[in-house]
Structure formats: C-alpha cells, structure tokens
Phi, psi and omega in degrees: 000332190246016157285316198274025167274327207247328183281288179329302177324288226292315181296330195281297192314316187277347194288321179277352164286309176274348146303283199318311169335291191327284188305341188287298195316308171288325191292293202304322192292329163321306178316296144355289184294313201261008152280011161289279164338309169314275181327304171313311178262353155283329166273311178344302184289314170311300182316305175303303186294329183296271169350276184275029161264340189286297197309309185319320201298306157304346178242041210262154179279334169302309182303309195296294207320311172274021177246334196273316177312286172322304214249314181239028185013055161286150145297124167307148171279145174245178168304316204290333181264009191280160134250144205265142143215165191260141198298317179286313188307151182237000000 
C-alpha cells in the first residue's frame, strides 16, 4: 500500500512539475508576444507623427502657391487683370 502511495504521490509531483514547465513556457511566450505588439505599435506612432507633420507640411499655402507658380506657371490675380460684369446692365 505505501509503495503504490509513494507511485501515485510521485506521478501527480511529476504531472504538476510539467503543468508548471507548460505554464512558465506560455507565460514568456505571451510575454514575447505584446513585447512585440508593444514595439509595434511604438513605430505606429512614430510612423503617424512623421505623417502628419508631412500633411501640415504640404498643406501649407506658401507651398501650394508656390507649387502652383512652378509647376502650372500660375499668377497671382491684380486688380489689373480682373474683369468685373455686371449683372444688372442690359
């Protein structure tokens, strides 16, 4: 009786020494994982701020004006080139 007592103890001591193993093992690799995530989403965020300093950048009216000068060799309107008409005269 207290050999096969001593066989029961021993299989339950090893099955929870390999639960525990099991579990260390899942515990880090979890750990792992959102120190990935973690990571990720720390370049996410760099990645967002680089953006959207670019769109300010780009959306600046000096930029456009001058992308519009250069590029489609637009003018500013003067007084001189507007023409007004009128709505009322017949």
């Amino acid at each position: 009786m207290s050999g096969r007592l001593n066989l029961i103890l021993t299989v339950a001591l090893v099955l929870c020494a390999l639960s525990l193993v099991n579990a260390q093992y899942q515990a880090r690799r979890l750990f792992i994982e959102l120190e990935r995530a973690q990571a990720t989403a720390r370049q996410l965020e760099i990645e967002w701020s680089q953006l959207q300093l670019d769109q300010s950048t780009l959306a600046k009216h000096a930029r456009i004006e001058a992308n519009a000068r250069r590029d489609l060799a637009m003018v500013a309107l003067t007084p001189a080139r507007t023409q007004y008409i009128n709505k009322g005269a017949k």
